[in-house]
mmCIF file of the N, C-alpha and C atoms, coordinates in Angstrom:
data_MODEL
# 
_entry.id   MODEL 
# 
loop_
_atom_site.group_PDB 
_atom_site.id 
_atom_site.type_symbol 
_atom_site.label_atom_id 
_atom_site.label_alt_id 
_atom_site.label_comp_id 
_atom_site.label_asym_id 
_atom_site.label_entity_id 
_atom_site.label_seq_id 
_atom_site.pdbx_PDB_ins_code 
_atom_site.Cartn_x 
_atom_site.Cartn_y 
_atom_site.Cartn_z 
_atom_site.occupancy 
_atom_site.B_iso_or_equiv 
_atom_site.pdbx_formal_charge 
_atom_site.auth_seq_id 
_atom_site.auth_comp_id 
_atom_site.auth_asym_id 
_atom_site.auth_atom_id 
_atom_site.pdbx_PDB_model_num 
ATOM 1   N N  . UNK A 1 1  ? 93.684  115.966 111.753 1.00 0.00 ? 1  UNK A N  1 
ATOM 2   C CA . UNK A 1 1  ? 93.547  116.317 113.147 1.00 0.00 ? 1  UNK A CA 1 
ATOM 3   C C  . UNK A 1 1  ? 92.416  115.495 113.747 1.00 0.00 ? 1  UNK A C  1 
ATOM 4   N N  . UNK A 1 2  ? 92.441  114.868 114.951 1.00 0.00 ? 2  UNK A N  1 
ATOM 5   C CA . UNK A 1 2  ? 91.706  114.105 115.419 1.00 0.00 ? 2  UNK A CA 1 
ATOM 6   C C  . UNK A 1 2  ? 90.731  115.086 116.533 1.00 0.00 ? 2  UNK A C  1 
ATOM 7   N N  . UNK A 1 3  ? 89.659  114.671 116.592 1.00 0.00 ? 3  UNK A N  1 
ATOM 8   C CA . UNK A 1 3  ? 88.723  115.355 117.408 1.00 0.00 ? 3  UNK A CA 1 
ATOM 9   C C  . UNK A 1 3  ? 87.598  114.449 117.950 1.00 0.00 ? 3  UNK A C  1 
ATOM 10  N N  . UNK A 1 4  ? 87.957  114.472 119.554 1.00 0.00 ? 4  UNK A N  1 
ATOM 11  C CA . UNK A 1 4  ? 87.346  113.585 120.049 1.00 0.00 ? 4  UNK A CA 1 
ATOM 12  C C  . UNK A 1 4  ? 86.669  114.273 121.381 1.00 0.00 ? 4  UNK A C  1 
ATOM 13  N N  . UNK A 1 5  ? 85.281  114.300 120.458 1.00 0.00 ? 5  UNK A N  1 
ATOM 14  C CA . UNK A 1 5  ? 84.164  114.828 121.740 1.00 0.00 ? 5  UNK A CA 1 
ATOM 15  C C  . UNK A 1 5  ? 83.775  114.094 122.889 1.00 0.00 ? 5  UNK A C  1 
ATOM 16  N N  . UNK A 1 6  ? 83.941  114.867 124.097 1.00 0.00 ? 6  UNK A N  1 
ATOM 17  C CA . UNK A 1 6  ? 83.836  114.722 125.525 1.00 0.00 ? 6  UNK A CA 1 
ATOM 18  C C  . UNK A 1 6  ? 82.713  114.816 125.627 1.00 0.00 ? 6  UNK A C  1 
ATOM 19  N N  . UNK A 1 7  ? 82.109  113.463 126.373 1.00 0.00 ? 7  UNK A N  1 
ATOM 20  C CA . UNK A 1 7  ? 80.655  113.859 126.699 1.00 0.00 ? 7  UNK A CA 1 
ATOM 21  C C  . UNK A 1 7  ? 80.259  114.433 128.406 1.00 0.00 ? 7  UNK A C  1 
ATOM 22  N N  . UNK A 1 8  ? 79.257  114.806 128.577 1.00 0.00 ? 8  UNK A N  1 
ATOM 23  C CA . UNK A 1 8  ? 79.252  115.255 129.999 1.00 0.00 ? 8  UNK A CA 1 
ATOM 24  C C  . UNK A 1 8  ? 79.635  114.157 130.952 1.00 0.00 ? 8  UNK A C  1 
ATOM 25  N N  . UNK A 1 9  ? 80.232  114.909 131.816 1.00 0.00 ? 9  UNK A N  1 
ATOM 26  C CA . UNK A 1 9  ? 80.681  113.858 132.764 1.00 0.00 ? 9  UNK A CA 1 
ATOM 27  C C  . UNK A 1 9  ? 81.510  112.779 132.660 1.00 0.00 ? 9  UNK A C  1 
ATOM 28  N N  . UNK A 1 10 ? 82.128  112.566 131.557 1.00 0.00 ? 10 UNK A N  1 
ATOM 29  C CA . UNK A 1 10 ? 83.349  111.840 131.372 1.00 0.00 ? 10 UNK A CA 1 
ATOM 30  C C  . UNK A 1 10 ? 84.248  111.997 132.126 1.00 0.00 ? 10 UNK A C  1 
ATOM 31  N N  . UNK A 1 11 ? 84.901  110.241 132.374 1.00 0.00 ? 11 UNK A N  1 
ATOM 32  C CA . UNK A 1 11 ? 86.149  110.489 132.820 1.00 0.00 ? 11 UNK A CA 1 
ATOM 33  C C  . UNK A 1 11 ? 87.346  111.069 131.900 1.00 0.00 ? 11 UNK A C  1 
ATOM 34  N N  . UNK A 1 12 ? 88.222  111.754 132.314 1.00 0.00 ? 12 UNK A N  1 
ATOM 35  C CA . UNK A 1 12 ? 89.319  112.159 131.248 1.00 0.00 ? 12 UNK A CA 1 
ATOM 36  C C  . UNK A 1 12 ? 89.832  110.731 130.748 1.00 0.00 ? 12 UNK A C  1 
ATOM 37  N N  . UNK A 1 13 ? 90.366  109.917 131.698 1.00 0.00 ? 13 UNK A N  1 
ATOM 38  C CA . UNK A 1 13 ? 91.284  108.660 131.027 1.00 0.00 ? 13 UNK A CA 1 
ATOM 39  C C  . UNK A 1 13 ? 90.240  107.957 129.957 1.00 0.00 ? 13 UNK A C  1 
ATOM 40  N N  . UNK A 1 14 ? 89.000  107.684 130.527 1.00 0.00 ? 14 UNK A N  1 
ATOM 41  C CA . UNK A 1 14 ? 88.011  107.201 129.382 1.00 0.00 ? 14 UNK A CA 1 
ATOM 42  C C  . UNK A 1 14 ? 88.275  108.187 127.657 1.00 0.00 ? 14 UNK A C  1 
ATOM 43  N N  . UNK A 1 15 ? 88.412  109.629 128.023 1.00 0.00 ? 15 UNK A N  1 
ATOM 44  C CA . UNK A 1 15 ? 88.895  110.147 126.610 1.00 0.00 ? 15 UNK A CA 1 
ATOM 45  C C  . UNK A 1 15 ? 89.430  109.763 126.192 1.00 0.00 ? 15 UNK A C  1 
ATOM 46  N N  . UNK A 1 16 ? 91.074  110.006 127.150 1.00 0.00 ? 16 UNK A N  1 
ATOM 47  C CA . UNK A 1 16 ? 92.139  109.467 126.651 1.00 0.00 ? 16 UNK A CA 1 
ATOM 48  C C  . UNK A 1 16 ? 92.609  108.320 125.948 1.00 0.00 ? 16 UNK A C  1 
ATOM 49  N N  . UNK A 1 17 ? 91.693  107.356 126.634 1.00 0.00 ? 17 UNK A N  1 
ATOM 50  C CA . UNK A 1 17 ? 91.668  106.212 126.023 1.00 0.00 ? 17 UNK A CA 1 
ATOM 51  C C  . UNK A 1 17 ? 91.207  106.073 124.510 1.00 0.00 ? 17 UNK A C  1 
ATOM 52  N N  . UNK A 1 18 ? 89.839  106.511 124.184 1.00 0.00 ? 18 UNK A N  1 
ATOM 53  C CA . UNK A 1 18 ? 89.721  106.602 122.990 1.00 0.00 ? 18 UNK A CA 1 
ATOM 54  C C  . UNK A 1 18 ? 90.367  107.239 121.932 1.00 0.00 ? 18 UNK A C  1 
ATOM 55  N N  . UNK A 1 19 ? 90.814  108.311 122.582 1.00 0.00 ? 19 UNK A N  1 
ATOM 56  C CA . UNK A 1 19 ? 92.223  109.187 122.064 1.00 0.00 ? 19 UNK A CA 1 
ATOM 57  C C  . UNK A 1 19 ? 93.388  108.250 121.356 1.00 0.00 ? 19 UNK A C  1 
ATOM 58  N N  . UNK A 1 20 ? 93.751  107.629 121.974 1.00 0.00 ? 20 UNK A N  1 
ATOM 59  C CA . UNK A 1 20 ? 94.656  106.712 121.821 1.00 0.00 ? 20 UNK A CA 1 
ATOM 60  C C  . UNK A 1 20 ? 94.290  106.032 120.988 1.00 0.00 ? 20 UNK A C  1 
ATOM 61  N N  . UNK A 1 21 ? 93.045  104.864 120.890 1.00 0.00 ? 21 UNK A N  1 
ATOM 62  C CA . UNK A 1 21 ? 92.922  103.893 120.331 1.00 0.00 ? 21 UNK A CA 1 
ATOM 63  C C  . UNK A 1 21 ? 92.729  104.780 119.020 1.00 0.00 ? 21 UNK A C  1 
ATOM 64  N N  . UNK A 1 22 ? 92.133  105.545 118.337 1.00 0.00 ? 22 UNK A N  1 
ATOM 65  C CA . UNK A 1 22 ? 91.714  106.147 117.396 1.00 0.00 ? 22 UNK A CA 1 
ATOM 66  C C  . UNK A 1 22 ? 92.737  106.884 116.515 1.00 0.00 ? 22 UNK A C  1 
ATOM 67  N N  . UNK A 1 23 ? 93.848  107.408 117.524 1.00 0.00 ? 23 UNK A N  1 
ATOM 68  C CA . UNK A 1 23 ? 95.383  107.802 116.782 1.00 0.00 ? 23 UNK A CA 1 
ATOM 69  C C  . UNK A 1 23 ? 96.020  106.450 116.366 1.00 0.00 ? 23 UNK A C  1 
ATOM 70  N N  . UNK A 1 24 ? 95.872  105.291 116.807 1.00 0.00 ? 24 UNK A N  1 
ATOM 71  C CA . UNK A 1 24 ? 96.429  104.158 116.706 1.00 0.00 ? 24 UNK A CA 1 
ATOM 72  C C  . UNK A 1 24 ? 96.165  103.313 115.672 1.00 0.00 ? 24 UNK A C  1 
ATOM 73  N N  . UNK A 1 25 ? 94.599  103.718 115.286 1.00 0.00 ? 25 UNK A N  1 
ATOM 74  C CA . UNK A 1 25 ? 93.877  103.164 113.745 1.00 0.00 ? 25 UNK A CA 1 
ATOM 75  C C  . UNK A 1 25 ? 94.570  104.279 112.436 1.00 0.00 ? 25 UNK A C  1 
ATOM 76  N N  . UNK A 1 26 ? 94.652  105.092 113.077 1.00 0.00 ? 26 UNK A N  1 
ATOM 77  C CA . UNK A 1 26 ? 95.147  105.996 111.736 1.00 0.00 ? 26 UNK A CA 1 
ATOM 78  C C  . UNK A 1 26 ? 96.583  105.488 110.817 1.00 0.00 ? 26 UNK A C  1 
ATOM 79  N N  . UNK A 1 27 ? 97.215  105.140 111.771 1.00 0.00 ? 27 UNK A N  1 
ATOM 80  C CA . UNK A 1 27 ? 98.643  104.391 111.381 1.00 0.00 ? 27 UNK A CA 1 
ATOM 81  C C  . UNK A 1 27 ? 99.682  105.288 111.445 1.00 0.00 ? 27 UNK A C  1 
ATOM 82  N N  . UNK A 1 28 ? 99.269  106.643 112.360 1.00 0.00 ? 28 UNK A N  1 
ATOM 83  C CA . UNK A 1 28 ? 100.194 107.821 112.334 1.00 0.00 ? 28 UNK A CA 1 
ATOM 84  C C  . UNK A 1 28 ? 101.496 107.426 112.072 1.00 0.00 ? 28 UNK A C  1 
ATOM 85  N N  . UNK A 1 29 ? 101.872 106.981 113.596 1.00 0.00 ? 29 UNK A N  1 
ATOM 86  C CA . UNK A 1 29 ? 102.771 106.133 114.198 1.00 0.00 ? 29 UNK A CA 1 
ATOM 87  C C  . UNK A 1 29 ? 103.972 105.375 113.426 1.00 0.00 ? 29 UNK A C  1 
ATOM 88  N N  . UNK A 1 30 ? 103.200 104.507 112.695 1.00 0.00 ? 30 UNK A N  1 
ATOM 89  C CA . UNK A 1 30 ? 103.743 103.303 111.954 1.00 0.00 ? 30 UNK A CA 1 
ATOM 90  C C  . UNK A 1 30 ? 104.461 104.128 110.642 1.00 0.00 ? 30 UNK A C  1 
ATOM 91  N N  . UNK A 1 31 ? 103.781 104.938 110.153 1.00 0.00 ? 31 UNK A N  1 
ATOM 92  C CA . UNK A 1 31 ? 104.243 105.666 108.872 1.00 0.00 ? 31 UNK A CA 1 
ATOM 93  C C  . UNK A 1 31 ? 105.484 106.509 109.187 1.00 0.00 ? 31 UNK A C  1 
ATOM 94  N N  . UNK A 1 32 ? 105.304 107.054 110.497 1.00 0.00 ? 32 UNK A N  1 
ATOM 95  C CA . UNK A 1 32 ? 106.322 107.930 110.964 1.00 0.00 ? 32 UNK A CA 1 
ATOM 96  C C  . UNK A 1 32 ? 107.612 107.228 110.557 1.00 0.00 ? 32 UNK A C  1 
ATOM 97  N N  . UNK A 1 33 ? 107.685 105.921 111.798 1.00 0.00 ? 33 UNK A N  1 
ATOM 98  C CA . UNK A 1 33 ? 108.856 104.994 111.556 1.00 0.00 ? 33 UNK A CA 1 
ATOM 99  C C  . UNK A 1 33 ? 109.194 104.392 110.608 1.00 0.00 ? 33 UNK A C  1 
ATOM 100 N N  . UNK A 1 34 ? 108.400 104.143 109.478 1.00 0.00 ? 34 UNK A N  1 
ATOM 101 C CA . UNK A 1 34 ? 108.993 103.873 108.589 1.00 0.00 ? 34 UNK A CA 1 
ATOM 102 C C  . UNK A 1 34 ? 109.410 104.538 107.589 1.00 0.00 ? 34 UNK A C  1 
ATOM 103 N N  . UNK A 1 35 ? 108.974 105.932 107.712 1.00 0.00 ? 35 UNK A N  1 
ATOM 104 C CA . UNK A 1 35 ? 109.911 107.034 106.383 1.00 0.00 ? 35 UNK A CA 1 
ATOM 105 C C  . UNK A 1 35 ? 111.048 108.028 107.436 1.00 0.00 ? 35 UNK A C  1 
ATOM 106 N N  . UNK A 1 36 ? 111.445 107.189 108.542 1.00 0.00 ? 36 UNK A N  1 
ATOM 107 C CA . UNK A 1 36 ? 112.763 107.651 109.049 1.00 0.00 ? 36 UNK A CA 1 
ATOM 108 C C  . UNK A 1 36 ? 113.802 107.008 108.595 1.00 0.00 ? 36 UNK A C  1 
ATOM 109 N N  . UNK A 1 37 ? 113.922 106.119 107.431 1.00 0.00 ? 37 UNK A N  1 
ATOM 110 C CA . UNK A 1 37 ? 114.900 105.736 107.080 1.00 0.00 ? 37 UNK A CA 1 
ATOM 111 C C  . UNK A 1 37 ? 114.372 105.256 105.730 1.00 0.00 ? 37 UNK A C  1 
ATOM 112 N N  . UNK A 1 38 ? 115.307 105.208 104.846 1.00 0.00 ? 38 UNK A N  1 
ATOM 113 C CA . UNK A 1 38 ? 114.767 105.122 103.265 1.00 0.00 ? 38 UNK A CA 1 
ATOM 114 C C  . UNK A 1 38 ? 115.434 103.748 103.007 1.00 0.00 ? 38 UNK A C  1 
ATOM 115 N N  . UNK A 1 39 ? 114.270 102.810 102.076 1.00 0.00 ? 39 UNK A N  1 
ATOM 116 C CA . UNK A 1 39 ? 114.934 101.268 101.832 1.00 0.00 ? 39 UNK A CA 1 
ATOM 117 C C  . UNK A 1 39 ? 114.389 100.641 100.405 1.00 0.00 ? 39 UNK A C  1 
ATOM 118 N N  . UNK A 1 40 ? 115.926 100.691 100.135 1.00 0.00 ? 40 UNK A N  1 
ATOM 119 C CA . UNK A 1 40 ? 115.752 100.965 98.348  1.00 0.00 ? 40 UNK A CA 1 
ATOM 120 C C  . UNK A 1 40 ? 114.588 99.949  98.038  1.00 0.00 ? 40 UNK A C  1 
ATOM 121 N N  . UNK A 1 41 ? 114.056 100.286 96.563  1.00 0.00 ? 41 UNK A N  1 
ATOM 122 C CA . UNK A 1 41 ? 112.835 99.142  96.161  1.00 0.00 ? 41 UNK A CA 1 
ATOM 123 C C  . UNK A 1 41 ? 113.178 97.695  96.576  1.00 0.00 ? 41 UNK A C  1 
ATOM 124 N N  . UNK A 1 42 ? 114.426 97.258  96.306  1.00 0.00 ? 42 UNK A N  1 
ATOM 125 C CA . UNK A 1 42 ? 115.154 96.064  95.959  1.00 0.00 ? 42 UNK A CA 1 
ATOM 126 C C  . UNK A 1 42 ? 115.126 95.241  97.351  1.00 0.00 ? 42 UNK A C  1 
ATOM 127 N N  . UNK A 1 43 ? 115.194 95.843  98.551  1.00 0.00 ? 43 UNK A N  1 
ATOM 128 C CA . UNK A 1 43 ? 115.857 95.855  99.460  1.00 0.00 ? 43 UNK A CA 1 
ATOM 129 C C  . UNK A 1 43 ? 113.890 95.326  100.094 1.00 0.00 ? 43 UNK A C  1 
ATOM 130 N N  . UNK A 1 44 ? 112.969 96.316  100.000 1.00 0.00 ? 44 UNK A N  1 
ATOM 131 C CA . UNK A 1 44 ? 111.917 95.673  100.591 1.00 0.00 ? 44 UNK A CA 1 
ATOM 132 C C  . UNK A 1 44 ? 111.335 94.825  100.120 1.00 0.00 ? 44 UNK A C  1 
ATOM 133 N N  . UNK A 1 45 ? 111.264 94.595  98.506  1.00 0.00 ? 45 UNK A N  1 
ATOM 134 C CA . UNK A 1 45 ? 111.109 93.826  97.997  1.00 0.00 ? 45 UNK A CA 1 
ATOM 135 C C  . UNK A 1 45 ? 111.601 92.126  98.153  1.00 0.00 ? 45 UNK A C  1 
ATOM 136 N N  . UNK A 1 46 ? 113.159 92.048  98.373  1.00 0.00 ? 46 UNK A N  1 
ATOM 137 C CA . UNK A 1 46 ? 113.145 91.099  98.818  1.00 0.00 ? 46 UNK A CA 1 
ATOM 138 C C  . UNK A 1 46 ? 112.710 90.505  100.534 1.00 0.00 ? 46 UNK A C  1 
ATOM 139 N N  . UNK A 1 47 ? 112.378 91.466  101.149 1.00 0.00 ? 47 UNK A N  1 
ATOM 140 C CA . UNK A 1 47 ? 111.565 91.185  102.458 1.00 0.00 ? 47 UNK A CA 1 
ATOM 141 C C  . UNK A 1 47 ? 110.683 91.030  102.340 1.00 0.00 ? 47 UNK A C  1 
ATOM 142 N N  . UNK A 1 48 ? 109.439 91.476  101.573 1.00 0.00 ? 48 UNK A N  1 
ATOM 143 C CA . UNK A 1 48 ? 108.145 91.012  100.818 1.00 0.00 ? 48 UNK A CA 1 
ATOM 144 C C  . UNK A 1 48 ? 107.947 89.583  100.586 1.00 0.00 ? 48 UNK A C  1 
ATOM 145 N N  . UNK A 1 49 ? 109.442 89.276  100.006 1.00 0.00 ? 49 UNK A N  1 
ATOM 146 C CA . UNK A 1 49 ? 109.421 87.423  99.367  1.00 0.00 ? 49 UNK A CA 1 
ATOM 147 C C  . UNK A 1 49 ? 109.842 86.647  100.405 1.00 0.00 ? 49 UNK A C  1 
ATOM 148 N N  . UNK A 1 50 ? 110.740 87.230  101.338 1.00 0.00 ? 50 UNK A N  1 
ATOM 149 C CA . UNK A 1 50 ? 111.219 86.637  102.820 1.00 0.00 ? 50 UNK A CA 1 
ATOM 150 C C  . UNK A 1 50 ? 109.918 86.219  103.378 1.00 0.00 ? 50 UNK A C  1 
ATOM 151 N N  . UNK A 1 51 ? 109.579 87.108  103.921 1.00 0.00 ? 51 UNK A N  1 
ATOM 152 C CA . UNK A 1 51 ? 108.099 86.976  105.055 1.00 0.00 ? 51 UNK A CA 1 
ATOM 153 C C  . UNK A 1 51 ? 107.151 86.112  104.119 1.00 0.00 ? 51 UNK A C  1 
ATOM 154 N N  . UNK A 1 52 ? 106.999 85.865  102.800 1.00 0.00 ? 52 UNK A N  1 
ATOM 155 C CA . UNK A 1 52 ? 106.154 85.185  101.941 1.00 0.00 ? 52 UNK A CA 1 
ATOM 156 C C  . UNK A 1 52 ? 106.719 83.295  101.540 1.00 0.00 ? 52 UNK A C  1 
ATOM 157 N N  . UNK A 1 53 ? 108.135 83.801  101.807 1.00 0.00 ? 53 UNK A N  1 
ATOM 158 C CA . UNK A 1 53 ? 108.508 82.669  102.237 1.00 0.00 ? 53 UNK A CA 1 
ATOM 159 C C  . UNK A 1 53 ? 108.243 81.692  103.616 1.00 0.00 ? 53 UNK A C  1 
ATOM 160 N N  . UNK A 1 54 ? 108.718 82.892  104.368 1.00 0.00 ? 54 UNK A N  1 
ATOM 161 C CA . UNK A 1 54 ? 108.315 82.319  106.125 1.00 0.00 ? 54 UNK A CA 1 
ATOM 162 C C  . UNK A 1 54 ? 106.634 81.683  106.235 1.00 0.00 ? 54 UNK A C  1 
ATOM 163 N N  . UNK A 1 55 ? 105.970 82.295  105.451 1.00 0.00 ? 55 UNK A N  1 
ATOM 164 C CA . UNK A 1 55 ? 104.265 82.251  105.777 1.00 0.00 ? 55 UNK A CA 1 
ATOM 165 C C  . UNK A 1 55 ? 104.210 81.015  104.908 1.00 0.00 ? 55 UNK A C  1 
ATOM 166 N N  . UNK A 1 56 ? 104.395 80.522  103.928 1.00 0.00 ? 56 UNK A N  1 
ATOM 167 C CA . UNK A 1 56 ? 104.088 79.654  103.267 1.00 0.00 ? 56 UNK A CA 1 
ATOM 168 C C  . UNK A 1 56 ? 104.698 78.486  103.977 1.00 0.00 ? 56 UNK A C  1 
ATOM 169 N N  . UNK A 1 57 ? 105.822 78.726  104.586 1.00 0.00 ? 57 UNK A N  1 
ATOM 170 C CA . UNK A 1 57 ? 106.590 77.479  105.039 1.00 0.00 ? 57 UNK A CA 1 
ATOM 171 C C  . UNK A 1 57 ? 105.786 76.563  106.233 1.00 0.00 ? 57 UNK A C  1 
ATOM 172 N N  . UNK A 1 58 ? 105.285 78.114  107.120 1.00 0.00 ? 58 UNK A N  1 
ATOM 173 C CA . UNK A 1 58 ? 104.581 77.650  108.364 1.00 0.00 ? 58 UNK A CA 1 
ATOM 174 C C  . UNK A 1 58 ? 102.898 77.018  107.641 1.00 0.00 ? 58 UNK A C  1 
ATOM 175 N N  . UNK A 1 59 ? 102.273 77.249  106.338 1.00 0.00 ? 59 UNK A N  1 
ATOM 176 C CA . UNK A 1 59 ? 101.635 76.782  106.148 1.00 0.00 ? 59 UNK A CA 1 
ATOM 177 C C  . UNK A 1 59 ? 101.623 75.407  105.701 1.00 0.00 ? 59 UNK A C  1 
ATOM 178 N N  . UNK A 1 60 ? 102.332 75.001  105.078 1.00 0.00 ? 60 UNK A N  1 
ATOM 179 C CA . UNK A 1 60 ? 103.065 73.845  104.834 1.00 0.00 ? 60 UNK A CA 1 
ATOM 180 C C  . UNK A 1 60 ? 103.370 72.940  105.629 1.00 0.00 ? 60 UNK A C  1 
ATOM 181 N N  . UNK A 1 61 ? 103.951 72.991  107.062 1.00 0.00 ? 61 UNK A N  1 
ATOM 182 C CA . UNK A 1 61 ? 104.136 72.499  107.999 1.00 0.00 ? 61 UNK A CA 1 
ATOM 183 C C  . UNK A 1 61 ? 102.536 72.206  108.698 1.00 0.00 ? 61 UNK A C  1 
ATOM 184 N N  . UNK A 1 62 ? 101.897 73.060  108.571 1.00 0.00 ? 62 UNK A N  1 
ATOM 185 C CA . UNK A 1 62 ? 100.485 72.848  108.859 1.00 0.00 ? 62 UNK A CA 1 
ATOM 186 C C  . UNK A 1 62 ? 99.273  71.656  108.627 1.00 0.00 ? 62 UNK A C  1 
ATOM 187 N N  . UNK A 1 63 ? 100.114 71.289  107.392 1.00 0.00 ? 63 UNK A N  1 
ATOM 188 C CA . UNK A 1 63 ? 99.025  70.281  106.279 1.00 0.00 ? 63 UNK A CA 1 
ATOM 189 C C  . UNK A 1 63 ? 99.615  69.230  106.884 1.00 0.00 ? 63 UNK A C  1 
ATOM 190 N N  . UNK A 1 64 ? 100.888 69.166  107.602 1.00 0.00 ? 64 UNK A N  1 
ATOM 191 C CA . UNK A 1 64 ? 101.514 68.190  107.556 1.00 0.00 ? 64 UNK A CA 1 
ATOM 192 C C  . UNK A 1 64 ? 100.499 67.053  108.768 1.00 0.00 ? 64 UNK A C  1 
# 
């Protein structure tokens, strides 16, 4: 549970704001969406080597 003390005289959106940014570090969000759908080991795994592919390629192109 997040708890974010108001100091006197604050604006609300100034809360809010920190509200936000601070639910946003937690990774609530992100975790949510990704255990709404289940993706076998095999399956992220080879996206692991995809994107490790993609990154190396653009590094490569880099040296060039």
């Amino acid at each position: 549970m997040l708890i974010i003390p108001i100091k006197e005289g604050e604006n609300i959106d100034r809360a809010l704001k920190r509200f936000k940014r601070k639910f946003d570090k937690t990774g609530t969000m992100r975790q949510l969406r990704k255990r709404q759908q289940f993706n076998k080991p095999s399956v992220t795994r080879r996206a692991q080597i995809q994107k490790a592919q993609y990154i190396q390629g653009l590094r490569d192109q880099e040296e060039i």
